[in-house]
Every structure is written in C-alpha cells, then in structure tokens.
N, C-alpha and C positions, 0 to 999 in steps of 0.2 A: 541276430535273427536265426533261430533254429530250421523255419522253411521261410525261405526266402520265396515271397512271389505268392502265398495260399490263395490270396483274393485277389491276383493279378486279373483285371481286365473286367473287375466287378465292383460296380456302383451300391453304394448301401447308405440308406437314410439313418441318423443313429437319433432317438430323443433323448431331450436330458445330457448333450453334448456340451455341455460348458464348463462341467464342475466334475468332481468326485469320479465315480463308476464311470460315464460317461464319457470325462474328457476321456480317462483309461482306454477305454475300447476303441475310440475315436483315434487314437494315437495308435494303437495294436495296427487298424485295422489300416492306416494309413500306411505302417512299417512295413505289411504284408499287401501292398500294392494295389488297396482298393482305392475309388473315390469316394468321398462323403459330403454327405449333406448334411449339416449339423444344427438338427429341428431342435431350439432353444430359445425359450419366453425368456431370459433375461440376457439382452440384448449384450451388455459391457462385456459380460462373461464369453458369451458365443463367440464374439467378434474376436475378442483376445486369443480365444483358442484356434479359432479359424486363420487368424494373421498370425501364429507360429509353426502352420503348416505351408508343406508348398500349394503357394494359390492354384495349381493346374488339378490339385486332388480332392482341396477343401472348401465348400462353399458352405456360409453360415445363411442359415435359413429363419427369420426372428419368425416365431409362430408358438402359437398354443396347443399341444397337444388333446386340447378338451374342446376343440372348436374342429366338426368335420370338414370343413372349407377348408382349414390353414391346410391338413391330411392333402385335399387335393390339389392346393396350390403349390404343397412344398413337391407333391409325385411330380410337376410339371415343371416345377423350376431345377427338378431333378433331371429330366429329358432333355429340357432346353440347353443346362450346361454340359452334361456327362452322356445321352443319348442313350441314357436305360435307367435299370431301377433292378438289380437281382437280392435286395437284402433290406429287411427291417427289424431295427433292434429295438424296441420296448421298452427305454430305460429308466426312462424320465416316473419319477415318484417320492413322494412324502411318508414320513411318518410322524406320530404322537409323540408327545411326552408320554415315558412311561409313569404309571401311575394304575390307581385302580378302576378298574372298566365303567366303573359306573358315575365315575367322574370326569371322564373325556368327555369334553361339549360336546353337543352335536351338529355346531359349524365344523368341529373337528375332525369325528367321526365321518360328514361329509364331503368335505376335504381329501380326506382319505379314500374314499371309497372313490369318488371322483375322477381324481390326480392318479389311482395307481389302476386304476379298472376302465372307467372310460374307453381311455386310446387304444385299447383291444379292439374294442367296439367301433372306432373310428379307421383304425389303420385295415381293419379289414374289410371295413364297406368300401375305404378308397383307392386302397390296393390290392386285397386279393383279386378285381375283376382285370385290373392288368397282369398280374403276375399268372393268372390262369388261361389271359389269352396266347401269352409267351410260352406257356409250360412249363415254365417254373419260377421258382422264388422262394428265399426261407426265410420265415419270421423268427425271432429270436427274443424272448420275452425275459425280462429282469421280475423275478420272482422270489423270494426267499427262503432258507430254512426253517423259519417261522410258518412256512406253510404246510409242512406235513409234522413239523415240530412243533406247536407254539406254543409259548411260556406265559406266564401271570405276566400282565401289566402291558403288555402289547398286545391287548386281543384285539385288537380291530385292523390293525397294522397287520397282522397274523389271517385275520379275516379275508384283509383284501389279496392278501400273498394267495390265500388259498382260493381266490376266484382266478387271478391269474394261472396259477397251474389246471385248473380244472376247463379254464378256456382253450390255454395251449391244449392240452390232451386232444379237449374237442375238435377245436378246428384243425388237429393234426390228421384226426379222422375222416373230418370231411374231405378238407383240400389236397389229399393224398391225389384222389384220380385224377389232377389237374396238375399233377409233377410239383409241388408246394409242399415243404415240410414246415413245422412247426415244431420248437423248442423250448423248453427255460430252463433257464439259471437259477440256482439256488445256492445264494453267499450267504455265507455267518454277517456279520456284524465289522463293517469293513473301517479303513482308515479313511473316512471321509465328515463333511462338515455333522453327518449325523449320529455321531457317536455321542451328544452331550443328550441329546432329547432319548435316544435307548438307555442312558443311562441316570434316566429320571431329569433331566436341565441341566446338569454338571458335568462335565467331562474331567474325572477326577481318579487322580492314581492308584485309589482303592477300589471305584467303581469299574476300572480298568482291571485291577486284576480279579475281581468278582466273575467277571464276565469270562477271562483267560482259562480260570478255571475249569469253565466245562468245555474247552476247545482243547482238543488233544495235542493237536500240532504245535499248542503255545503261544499262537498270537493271530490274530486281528487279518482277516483280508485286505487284498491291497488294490486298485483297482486296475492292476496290470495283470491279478490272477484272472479276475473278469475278463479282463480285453482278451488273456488267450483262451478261455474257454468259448465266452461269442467267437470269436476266429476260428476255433475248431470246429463249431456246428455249424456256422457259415459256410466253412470251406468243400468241396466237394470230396474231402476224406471223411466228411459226414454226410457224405451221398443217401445211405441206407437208414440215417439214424432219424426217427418222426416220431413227437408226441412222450418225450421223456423229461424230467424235470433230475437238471446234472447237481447234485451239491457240492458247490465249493465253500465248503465250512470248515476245513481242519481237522475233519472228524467227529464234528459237534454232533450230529445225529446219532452218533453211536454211544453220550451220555445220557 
C-alpha cells in the first residue's frame, strides 16, 4: 500500500460490488481503511466478495440499483452498521454486443440506458440530501472513454457513458455549495467478464489484439487501476478536485 490509511475512518457504499470493476475498488477501498457497503443485485457474488473481507469493514447489501427504495434502504443499513455514509461509487453497469447501431434491440438499448444512467438519478435523490446535511460527501461515477471518445458498434453504450459524464459535471456544479464533489472515471476496455460482448460475443485473441492496438500503454485495464483512481478522488488529497471525468485508458484518447 502506497498510502496507507487514505479512507481511514470513511464509510463508502460501492454499486456493482461483486464482480469485475467493482470487486477492484471494493478491495482498493477496504486496503485504504474504508468501510463498505457492497450494493449488489446478484446475491452469490456480493456475499462471496463480502465473506473474503474483514466482516467489521464489509457489509453485502443484496439490492437493485434501478429501484429508489433499495438507494434508501442500503443509505440506512449503511448507518445502522458503520454510523455514516461519506462516499458513493457509481459502478454497477451493462453493455451491448458490439454490432451495428441499428441492430441493438431495443430491450437492449433500454437496458442500457437503464442499468448505467438511472442510479445517477436514484443515488442522488437518496443521498445527496444526507450528504448536504453533513457538508460533505463525494460521489464517484464509473463512466467510460467511450464517452468523450466513441467508436462504431458501441453507440449506445457510448451514449449512456456520455449521460454519465454530463451528469457528473452537473451535479458537481450544483452540489459544490453543500461541501459535495462529484467525479468520474473513464477506463478503456478493462480485464473483466465484459470484454467478449465489446468485442462483438467472442473474447478472442485477435479481437484482443484489434483492440491493443489503439491503447498506447499496451494492454487492457485492470480493476485495481480503477480501485486506485476512485481511492484518489475519494480521498481528501482530492479535496479541491469537483466535476472532472479522469481517463484511465492507456492513452487511448490520444488515438
């Protein structure tokens, strides 16, 4: 651990804590001395990830992040165990099969728009008004480089990335007078279960190095790079930082 202790003595709800991105940051955020609340619809996964943390830091919260109640039930089950709430991470989200636009269903399409934009919408009707009564609290949103970047075959995926960043900005601006930053992330194309659907249904050693190609650095996110980058804008060495969208792509932006 490079700083030991960043989110010592700070409680943070993560979505999408079971798998991929998630567990990452969940674990980051554990090693840097936060609590967590691990808001996660598929129960096997949550529970697994949550029984290989220490139970006094890790509580699995089975909920939906597309449902405003679970929002308010997980903020309370968050008090009840841990007696605060200074951190919400945004992570839980879907993509398509790549393919061409106009072939994505549109249970898919709404899916997408659903699963990755929604819980913007939900986490800050049921958390901003506690985090503004406290005077602070930072939300930290899982967004993509697809969203100031986006490529054929992922427009809708591209789409919802680019309502995320445009929310973050917003609400960065609002909820500033209230001590409340807002942030996101923007990964490339990370080592997790969704590298087969970005890369058309196949997760294939060609389609792999197709992709490499326009990443400078040479390879694929991982979601430990994630977990330190939420860990940084969490931390209060991002005191001053509100309403910016970080890419960790490799460099990909810059093809």
């Amino acid at each position: 651990m490079s700083h030991p202790g960043r989110l010592e003595g700070k409680t943070a709800i993560i979505t999408g804590a079971g798998l991929g991105l998630g567990e990452g940051i969940t674990r980051k955020f554990i090693d840097e001395g936060a609590n967590v609340l691990l808001f996660e619809v598929n129960k096997e996964n949550g529970q697994k990830v949550a029984d290989s943390l220490p139970k006094e830091k890790a509580l699995f919260f089975s909920g939906d992040v597309t449902d405003q109640d679970h929002w308010h039930e997980a903020l309370k089950a968050c008090l009840d165990q841990f007696g605060g709430c200074d951190i919400v991470v945004n992570n839980a989200g879907v993509v398509h099969r790549a393919g061409p636009s106009f072939e994505v269903p549109k249970s898919e399409y709404d899916r997408i728009m659903n699963i990755n934009v929604t819980p913007l919408y939900h986490s800050a009707a049921a958390i901003q008004p506690f985090f503004a009564k406290q005077k602070h609290g930072v939300f930290v949103n899982i967004s993509s480089i697809s969203a100031p970047r986006p490529r054929p075959n992922l427009v809708w995926y591209a789409g919802s990335k680019g309502a995320v960043s445009a929310i973050t900005k917003g609400l960065a601006a609002e909820f500033a007078k209230d001590g409340v930053r807002c942030n996101a992330i923007c990964p490339v194309i990370a080592e997790t279960g969704m590298v087969a659907s970005v890369l058309g249904g196949t997760d294939t050693q060609d389609g792999r190095a197709t992709v490499m190609k326009a990443i400078p650095l040479g390879r694929f996110a991982t979601p430990a790079d994630i977990g330190n980058a939420a860990a940084f804008l969490a931390s209060e060495e991002a005191s001053f930082i509100t309403g910016i969208e970080l890419p960790v792509d490799g460099g990909r932006a810059l093809q």
